[in-house]
Backbone as CSV, one residue per row, in Angstrom:
resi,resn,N_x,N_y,N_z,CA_x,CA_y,CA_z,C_x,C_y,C_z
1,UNK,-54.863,-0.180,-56.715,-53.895,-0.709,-55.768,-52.546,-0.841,-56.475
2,UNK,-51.839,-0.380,-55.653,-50.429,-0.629,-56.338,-50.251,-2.040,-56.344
3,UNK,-48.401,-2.423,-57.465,-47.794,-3.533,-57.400,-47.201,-4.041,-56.515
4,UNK,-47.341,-5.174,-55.547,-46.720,-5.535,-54.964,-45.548,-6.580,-55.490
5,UNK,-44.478,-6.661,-54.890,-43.155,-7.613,-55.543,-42.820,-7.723,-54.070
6,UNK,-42.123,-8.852,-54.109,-41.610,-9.707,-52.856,-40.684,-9.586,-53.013
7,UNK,-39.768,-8.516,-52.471,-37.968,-8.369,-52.988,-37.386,-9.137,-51.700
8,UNK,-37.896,-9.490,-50.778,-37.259,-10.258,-49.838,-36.824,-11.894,-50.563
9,UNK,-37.833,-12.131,-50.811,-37.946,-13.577,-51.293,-36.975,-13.387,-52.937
10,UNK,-37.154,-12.939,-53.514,-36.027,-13.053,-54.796,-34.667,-12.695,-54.484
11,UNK,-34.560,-11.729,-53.573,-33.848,-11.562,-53.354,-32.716,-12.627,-52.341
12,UNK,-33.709,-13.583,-51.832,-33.473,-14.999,-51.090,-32.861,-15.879,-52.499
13,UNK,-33.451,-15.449,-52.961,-33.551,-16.987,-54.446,-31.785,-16.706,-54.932
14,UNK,-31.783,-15.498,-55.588,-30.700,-15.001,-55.916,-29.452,-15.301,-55.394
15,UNK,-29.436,-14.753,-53.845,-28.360,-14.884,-52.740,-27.910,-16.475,-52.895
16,UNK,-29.129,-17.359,-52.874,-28.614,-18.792,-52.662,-27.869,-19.534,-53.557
17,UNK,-28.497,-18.678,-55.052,-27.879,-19.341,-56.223,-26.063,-18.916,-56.238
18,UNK,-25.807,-17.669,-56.078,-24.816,-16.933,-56.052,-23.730,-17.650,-55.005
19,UNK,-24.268,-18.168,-53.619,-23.563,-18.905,-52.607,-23.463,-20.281,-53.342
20,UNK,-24.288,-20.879,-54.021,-23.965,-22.445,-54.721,-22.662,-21.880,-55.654
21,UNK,-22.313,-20.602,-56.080,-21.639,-20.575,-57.578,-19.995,-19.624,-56.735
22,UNK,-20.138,-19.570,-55.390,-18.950,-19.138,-54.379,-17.730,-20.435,-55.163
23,UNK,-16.618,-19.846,-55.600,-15.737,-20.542,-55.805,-15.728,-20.655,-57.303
24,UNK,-16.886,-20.456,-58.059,-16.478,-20.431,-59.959,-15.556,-19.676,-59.857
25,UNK,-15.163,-19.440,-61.250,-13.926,-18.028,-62.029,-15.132,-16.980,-62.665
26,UNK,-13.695,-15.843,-62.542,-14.622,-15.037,-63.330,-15.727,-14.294,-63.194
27,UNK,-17.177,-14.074,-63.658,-18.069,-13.904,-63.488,-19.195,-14.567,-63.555
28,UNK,-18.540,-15.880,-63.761,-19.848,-17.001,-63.097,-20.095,-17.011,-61.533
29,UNK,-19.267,-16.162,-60.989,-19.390,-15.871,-59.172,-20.237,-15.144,-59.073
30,UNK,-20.210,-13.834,-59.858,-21.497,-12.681,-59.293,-22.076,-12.148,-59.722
31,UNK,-21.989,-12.409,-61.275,-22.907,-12.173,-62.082,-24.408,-12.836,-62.303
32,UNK,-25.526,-12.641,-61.516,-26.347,-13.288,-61.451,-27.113,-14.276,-62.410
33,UNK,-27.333,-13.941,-64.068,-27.339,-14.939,-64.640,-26.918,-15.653,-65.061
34,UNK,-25.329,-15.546,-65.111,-24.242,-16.349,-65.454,-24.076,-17.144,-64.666
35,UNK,-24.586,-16.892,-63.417,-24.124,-17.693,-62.054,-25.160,-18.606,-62.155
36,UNK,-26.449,-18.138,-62.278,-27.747,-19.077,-62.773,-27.645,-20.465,-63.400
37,UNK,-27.047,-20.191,-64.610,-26.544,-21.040,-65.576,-26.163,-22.022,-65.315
38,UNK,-24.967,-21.093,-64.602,-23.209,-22.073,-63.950,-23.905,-23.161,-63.383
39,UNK,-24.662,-22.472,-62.326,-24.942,-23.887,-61.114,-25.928,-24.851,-61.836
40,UNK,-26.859,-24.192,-62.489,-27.676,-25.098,-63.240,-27.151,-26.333,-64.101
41,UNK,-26.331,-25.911,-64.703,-25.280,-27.317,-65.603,-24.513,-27.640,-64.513
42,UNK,-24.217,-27.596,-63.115,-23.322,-27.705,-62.262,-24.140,-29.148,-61.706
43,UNK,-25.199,-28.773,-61.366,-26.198,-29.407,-60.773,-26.550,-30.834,-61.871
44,UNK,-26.916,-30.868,-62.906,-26.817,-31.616,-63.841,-25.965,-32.253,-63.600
45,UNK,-24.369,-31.719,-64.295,-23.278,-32.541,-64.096,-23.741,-33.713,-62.812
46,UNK,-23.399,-32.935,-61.553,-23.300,-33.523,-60.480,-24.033,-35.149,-60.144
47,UNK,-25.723,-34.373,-60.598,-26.474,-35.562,-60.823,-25.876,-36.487,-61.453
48,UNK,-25.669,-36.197,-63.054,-25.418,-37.210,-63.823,-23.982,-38.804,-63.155
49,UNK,-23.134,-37.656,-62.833,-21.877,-38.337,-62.640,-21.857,-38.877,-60.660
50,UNK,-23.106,-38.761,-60.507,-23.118,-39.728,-59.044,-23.048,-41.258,-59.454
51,UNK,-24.049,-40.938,-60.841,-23.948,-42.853,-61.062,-23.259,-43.168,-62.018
52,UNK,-22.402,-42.493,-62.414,-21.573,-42.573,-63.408,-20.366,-42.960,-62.551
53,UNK,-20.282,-42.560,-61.512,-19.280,-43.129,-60.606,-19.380,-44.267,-60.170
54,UNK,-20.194,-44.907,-59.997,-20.771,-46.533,-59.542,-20.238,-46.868,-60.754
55,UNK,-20.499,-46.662,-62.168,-20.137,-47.689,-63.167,-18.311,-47.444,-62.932
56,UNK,-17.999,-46.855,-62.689,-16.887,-46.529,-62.905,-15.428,-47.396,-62.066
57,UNK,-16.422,-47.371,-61.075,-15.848,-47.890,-59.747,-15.932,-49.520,-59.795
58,UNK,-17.371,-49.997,-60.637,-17.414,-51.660,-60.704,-16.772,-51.802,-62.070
59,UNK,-16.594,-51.021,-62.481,-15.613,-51.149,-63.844,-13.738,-51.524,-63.621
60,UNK,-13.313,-50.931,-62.250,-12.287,-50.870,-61.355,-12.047,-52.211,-60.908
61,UNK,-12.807,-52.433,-60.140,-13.327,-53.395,-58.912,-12.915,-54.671,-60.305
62,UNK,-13.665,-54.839,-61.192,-13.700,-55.874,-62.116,-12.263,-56.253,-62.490
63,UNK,-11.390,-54.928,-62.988,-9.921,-55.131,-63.591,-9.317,-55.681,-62.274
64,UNK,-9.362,-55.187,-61.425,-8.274,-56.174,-60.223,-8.799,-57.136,-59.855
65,UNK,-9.746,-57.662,-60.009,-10.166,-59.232,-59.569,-9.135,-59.849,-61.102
66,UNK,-9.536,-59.571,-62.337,-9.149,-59.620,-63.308,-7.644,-60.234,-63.595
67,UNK,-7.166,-58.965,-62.848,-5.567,-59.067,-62.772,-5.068,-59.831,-61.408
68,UNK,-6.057,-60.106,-60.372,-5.601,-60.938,-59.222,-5.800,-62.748,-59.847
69,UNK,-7.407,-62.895,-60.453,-7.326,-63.999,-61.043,-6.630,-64.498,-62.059
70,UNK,-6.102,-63.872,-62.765,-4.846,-64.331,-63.748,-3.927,-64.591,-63.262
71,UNK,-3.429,-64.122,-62.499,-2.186,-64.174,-61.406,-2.458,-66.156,-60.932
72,UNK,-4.061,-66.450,-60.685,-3.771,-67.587,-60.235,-4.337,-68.499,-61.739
73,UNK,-4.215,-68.437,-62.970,-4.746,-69.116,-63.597,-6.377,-68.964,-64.410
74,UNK,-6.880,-68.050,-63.819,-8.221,-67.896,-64.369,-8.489,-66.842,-64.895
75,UNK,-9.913,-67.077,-65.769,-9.706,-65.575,-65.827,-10.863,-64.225,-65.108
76,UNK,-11.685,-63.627,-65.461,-12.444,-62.778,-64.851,-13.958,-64.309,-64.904
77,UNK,-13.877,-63.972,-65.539,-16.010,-65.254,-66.127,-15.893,-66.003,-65.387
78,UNK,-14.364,-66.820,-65.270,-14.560,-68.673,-65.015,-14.520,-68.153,-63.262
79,UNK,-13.293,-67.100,-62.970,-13.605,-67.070,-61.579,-15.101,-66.454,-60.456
80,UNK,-15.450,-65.527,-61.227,-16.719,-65.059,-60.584,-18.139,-66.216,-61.082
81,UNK,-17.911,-66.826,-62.461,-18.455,-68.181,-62.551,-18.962,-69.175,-61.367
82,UNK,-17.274,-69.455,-61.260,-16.931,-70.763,-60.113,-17.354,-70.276,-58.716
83,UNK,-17.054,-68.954,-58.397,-17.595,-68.303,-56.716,-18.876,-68.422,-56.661
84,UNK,-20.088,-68.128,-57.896,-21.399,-68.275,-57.844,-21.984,-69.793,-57.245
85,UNK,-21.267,-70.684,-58.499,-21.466,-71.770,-58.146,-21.098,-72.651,-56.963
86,UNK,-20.260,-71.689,-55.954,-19.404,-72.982,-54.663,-20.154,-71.878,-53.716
87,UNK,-21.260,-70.929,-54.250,-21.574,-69.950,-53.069,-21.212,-68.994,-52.588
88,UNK,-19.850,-68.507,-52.496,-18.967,-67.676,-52.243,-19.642,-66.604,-52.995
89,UNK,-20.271,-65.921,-51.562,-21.048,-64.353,-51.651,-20.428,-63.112,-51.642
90,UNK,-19.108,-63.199,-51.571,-18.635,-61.581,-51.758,-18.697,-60.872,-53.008
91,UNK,-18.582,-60.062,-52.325,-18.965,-58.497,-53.769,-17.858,-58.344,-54.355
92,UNK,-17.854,-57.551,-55.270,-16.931,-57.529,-56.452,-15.780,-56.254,-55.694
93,UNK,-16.599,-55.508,-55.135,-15.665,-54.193,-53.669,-14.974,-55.303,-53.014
94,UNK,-15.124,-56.280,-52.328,-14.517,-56.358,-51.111,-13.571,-57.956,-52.025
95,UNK,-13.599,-58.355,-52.729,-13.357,-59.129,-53.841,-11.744,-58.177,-54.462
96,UNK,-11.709,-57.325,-55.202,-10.971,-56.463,-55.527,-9.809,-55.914,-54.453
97,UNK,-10.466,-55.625,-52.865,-9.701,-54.892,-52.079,-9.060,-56.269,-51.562
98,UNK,-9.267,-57.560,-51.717,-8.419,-58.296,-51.398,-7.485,-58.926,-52.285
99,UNK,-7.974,-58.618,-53.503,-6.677,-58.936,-54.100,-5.805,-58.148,-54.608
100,UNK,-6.000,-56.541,-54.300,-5.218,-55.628,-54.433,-4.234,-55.862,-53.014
101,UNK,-4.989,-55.416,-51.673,-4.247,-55.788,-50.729,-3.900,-56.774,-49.802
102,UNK,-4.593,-57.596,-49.788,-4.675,-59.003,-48.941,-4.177,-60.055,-49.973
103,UNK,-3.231,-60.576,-50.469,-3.059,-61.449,-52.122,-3.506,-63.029,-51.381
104,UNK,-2.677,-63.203,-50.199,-2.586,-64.171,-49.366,-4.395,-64.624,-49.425
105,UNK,-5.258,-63.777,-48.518,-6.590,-63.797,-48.299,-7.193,-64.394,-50.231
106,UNK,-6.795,-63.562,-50.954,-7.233,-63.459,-52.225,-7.153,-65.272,-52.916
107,UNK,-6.077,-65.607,-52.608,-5.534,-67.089,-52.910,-6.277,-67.980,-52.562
108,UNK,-6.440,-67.815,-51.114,-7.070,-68.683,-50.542,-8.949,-68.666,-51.133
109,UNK,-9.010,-67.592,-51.513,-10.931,-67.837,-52.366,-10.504,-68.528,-53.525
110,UNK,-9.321,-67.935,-53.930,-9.128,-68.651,-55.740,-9.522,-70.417,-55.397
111,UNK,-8.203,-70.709,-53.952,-8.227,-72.048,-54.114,-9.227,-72.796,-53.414
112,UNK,-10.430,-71.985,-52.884,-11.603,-72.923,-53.135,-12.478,-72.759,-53.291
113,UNK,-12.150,-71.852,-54.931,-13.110,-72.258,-55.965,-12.523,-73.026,-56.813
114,UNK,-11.279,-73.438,-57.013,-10.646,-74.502,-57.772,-11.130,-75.655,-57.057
């Protein structure tokens, strides 16, 4: 009996990798194992830096509370400290976006947690 090969189906595999790698330079576009590669560390990257973006972002979030609570006297510890302790449940996101843009709103948590 002869060899059978499934050129439909690799030929599926191929096409898809090549459409993930639409938009590299060069010949990481259509060169099929280069393109292989590409997306393969592409894919990695991607993974890696989904949650690398969360740290990144509460790393953010932290400096403008930071720089909003100094503004009234405190500093980052004593104020997210003092909010634990008086209850005051907001997140460190919605914490940040008010004292970047709301300062007024922002004051008014400082002053009662003072």
């Amino acid at each position: 009996m002869s060899r059978s090969t499934n050129h439909v189906a690799s030929r599926a595999r191929r096409k898809k990798i090549l459409k993930q790698a639409k938009g590299y330079f060069g010949t990481r576009k259509n060169v099929w194992t280069v393109a292989k590669n590409a997306v393969d560390k592409g894919m990695v990257y991607s993974y890696r830096d989904r949650r690398t973006k969360k740290r990144n972002f509460r790393s953010l979030w932290i400096m403008r509370i930071n720089a909003g609570a100094r503004e009234h006297g405190l500093s980052y510890s004593q104020f997210i400290g003092k909010c634990k302790a008086n209850g005051i449940e907001l997140n460190r996101k919605v914490l940040a976006d008010l004292a970047m843009n709301h300062p007024e709103a922002f004051k008014a948590v400082v002053d009662k947690v003072k």
